[in-house]
Legacy VTK file of the C-alpha trace (Angstrom):
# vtk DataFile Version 3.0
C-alpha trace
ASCII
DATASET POLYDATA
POINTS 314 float
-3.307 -17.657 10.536
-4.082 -20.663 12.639
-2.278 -23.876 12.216
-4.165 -27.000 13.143
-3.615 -30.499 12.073
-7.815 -31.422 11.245
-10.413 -29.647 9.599
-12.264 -30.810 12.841
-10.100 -28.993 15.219
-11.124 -25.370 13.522
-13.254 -23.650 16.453
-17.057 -23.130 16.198
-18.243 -19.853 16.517
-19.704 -18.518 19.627
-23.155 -19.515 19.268
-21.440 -23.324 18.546
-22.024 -23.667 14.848
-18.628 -24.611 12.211
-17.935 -21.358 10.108
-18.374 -21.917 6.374
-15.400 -22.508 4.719
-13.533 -22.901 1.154
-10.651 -25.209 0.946
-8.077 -26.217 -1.432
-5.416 -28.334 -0.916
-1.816 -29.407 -2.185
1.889 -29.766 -1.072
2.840 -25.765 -2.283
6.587 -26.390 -2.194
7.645 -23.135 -2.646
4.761 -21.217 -2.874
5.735 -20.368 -6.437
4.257 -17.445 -8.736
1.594 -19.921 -9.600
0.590 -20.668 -6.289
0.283 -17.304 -5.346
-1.927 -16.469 -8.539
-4.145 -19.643 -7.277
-4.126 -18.776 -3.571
-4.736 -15.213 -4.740
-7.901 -15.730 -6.574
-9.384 -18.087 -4.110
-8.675 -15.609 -1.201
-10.808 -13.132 -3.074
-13.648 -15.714 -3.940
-13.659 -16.556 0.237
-13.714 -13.520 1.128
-16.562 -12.179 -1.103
-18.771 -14.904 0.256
-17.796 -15.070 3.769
-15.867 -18.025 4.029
-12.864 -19.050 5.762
-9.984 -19.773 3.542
-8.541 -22.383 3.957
-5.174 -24.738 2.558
-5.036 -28.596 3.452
-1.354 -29.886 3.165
1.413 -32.294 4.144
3.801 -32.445 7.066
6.128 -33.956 5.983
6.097 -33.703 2.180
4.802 -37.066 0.622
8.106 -37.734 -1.114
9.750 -37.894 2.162
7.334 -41.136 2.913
7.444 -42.550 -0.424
11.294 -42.458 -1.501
12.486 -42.194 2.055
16.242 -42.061 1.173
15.407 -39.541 -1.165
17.859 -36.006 0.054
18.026 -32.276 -1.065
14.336 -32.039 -2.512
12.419 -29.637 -0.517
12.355 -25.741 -1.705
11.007 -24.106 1.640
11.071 -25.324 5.121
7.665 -26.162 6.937
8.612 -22.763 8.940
9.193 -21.087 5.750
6.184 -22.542 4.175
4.399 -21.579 7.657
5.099 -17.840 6.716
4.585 -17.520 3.047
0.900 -19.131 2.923
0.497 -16.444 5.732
1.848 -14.136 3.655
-0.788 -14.894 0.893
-3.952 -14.783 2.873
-4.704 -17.619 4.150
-6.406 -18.076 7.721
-6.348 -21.576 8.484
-3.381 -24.058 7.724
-4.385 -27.718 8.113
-1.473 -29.542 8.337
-2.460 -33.204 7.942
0.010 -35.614 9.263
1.509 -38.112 6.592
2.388 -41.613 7.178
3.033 -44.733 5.096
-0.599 -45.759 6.352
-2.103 -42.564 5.228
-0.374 -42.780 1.881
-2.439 -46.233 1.337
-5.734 -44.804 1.604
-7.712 -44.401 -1.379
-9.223 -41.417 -2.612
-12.632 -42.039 -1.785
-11.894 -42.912 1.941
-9.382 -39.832 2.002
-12.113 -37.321 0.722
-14.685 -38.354 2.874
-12.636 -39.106 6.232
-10.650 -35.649 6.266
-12.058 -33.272 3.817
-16.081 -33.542 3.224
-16.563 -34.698 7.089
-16.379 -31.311 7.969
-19.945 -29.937 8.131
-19.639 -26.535 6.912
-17.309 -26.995 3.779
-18.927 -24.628 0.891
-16.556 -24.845 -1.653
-13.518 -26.941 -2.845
-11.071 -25.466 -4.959
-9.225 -27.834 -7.159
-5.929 -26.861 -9.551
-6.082 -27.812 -12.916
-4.101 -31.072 -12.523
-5.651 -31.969 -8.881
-4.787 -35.945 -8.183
-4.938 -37.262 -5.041
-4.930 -40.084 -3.009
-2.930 -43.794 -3.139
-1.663 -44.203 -6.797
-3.442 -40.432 -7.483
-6.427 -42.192 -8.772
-8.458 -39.030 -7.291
-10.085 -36.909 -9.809
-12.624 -34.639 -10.669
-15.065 -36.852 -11.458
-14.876 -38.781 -8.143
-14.597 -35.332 -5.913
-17.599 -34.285 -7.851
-19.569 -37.776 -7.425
-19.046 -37.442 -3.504
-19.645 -33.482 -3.618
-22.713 -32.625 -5.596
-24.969 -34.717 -3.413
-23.818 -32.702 -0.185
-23.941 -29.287 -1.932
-20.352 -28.397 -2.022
-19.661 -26.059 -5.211
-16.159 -26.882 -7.052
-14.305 -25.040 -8.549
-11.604 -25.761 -11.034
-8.484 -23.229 -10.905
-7.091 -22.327 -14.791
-3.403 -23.653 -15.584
-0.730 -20.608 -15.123
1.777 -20.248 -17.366
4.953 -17.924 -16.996
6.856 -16.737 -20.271
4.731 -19.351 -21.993
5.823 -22.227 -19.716
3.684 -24.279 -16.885
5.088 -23.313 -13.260
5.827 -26.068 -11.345
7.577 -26.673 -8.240
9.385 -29.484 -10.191
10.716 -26.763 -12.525
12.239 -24.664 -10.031
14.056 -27.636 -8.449
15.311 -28.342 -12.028
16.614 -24.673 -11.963
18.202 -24.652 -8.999
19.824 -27.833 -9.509
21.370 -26.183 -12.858
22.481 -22.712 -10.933
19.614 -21.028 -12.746
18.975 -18.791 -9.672
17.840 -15.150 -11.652
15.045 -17.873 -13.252
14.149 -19.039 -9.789
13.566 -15.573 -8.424
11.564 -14.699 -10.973
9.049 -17.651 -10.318
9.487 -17.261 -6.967
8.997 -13.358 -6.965
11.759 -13.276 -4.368
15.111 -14.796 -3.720
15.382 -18.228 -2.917
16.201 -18.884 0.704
18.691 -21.397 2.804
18.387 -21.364 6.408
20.965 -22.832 8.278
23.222 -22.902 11.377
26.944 -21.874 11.665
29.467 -24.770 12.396
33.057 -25.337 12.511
35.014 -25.343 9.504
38.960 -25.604 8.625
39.506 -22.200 9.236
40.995 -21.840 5.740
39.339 -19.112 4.252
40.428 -17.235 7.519
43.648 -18.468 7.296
43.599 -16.575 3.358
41.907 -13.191 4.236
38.362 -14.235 3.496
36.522 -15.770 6.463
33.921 -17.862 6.133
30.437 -19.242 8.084
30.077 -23.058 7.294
26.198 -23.313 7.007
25.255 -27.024 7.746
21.223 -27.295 6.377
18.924 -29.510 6.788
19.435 -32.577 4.158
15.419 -32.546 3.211
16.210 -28.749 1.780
17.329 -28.369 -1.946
20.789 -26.735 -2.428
21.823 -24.879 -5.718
24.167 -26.002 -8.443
27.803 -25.767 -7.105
29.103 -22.465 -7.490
29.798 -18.777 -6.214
26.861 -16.562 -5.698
25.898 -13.286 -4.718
23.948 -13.390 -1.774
22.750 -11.095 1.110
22.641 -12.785 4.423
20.294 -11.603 7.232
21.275 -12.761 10.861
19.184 -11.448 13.641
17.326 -9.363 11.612
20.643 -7.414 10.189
20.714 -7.821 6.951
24.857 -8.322 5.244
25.668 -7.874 1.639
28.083 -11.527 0.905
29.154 -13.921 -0.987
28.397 -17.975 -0.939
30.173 -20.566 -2.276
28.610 -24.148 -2.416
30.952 -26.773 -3.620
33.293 -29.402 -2.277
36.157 -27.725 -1.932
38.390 -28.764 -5.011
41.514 -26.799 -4.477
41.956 -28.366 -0.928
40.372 -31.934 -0.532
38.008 -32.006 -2.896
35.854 -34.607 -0.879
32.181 -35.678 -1.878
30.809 -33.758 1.349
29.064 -30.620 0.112
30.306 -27.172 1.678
27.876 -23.993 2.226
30.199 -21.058 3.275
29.430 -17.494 2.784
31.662 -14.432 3.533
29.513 -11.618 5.167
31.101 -8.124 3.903
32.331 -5.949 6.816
31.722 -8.244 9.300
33.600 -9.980 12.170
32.245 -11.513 14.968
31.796 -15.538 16.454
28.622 -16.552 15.162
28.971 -20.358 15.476
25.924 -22.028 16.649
23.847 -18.998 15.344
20.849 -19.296 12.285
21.711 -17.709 9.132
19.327 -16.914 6.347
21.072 -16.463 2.995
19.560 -15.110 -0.103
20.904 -16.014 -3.161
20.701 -12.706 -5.840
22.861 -14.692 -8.920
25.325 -16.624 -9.455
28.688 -15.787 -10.386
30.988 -18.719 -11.357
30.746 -22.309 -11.146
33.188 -24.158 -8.906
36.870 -24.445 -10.463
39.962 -26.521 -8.826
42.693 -24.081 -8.766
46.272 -25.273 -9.295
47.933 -22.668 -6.548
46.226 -21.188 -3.289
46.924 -17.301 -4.734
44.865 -18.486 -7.950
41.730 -18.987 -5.390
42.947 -15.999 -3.578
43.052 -13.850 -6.263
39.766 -15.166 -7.999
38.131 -14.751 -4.525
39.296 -11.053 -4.274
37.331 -10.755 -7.838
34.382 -12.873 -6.786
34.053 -10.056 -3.964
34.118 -7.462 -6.233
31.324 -9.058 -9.041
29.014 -9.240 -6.355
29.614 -5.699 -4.646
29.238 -4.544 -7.905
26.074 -6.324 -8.502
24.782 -5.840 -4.621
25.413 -1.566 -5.424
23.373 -1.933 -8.319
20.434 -3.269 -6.895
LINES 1 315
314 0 1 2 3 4 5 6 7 8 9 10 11 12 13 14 15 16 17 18 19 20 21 22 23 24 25 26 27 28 29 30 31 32 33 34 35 36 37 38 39 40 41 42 43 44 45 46 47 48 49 50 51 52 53 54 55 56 57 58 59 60 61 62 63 64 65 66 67 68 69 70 71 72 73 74 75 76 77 78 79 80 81 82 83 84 85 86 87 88 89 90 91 92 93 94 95 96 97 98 99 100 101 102 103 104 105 106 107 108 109 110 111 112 113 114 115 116 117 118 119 120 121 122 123 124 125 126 127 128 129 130 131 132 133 134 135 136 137 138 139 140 141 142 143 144 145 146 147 148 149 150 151 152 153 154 155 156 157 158 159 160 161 162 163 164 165 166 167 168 169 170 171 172 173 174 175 176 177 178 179 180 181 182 183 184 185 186 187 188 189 190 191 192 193 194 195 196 197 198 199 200 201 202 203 204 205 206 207 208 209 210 211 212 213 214 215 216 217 218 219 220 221 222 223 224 225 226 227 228 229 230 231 232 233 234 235 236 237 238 239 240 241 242 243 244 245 246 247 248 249 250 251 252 253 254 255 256 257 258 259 260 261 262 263 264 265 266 267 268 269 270 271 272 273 274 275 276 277 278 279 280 281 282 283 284 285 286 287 288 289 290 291 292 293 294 295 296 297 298 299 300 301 302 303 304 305 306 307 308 309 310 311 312 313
């Protein structure tokens, strides 16, 4: 998959023409079930006719421009974003750059500067609720208007539902903001990741027989409802069954800042510094103060055991 930041910059072909492509576009945080069943059938469509597939997006997310002081909304990095549209299909990622400027153009001038100036485009793919541009007063109607006249075929992708239920990425962030993680895997149709680095800690759960790696993440990712989970943590390309706790530790300080620490079973080595990528498989518990440190012991040594027990049966 190439990654390129214009429709412009795709290469011609040796004998200098553009290749025909089909393009949709959209933020795909996540890259949900209902992504994939879009991206799927478009892949197909491309491919049957010859065409380059191709997905327009956002780096950074729109949000991030709009309510800049807005934290913790993101579902995948741009990296893991990067690797699941690859995963799906696609072969060129247009990664349009977006500003406060760029937010202000309207949908007209958006279409026709970035998307319909390139010479080749065959086919637009739109989802079934496809807005765009400043105040999303893009529609149908107008990509249709500017579309028809230069012989580019749209296409309108059907609304997926799941258990009865519209997919959205808005959902899932809902979910994970409520510990539903089993849900989110199921939209997802794999765990949902946090990738992080190892940092210093207190040293506490050390100092109580259960050491810890403080993951510090990136404040633009979304973090699950506070809680113990059963995770599996892959560093390096190893792969460790664990445990995760997110929370502010109650039992100690109790202090607003938010703590990501996960115990890797059968595993001891310095790690600080190093990328972790945790999976989380279901969640356990929710946070609870405890009034004595051999409560939290004790409820940690079970903790262990719900998720070895629900790691062996997997």
């Amino acid at each position: 998959m190439k990654i390129l930041h214009n429709l412009l910059d795709i290469p011609k072909d040796g004998n200098g023409n553009w290749p025909a492509i089909g393009l949709t576009i959209g933020n795909f945080d996540g890259v949900h079930i209902g992504h994939q069943e879009l991206l799927k059938k478009i892949k197909n469509d491309c491919h049957q006719k010859n065409l380059l597939f191709v997905v327009v997006t956002f780096v950074p997310h729109p949000q991030k421009i709009l309510q800049p002081d807005k934290e913790r909304f993101l579902i995948n990095s741009y990296d893991q974003r990067r690797a699941l549209l690859k995963d799906q299909g696609v072969d060129v990622l247009v990664e349009m750059k977006f500003t406060r400027d760029f937010s202000t153009l309207k949908a007209e001038e958006f279409l026709k500067q970035y998307l319909v100036s390139y010479p080749n485009l065959k086919d637009f793919y739109l989802g079934y609720d496809f807005a765009f541009g400043a105040n999303k007063e893009g529609d149908y109607d107008l990509v249709r208007s500017i579309c028809d006249p230069l012989g580019i075929e749209i296409e309108i992708q059907p609304k997926f539902e799941f258990h009865g239920k519209a997919v959205s990425s808005s959902s899932i962030r809902a979910s994970l903001l409520s510990g539903k993680i089993d849900e989110v895997e199921s939209i997802l149709k794999r765990p949902f990741h946090l990738e992080g680095v190892v940092v210093k800690g207190e040293g506490r759960g050390k100092q109580i027989g259960f050491p810890t790696a403080n993951i510090q993440v990136s404040q633009d990712l979304i973090v699950p409802h506070k809680g113990v989970y059963v995770t599996k943590t892959v560093y390096k390309d190893m792969t460790f069954k664990s445990v995760t706790n997110i929370g502010n530790n109650p039992t100690f300080k109790d202090t607003e800042q938010l703590h990501i620490e996960t115990n890797l079973f059968d595993f001891d080595s310095d790690i600080y510094g190093e990328v972790l990528d945790i999976q989380f498989l279901h969640k356990i518990r929710d946070e609870k103060k405890f009034s004595t440190v051999n409560d939290l012991i004790n409820q940690i040594k079970s903790d262990v055991q719900v998720a070895r027990d629900f790691l062996s049966s997997i």
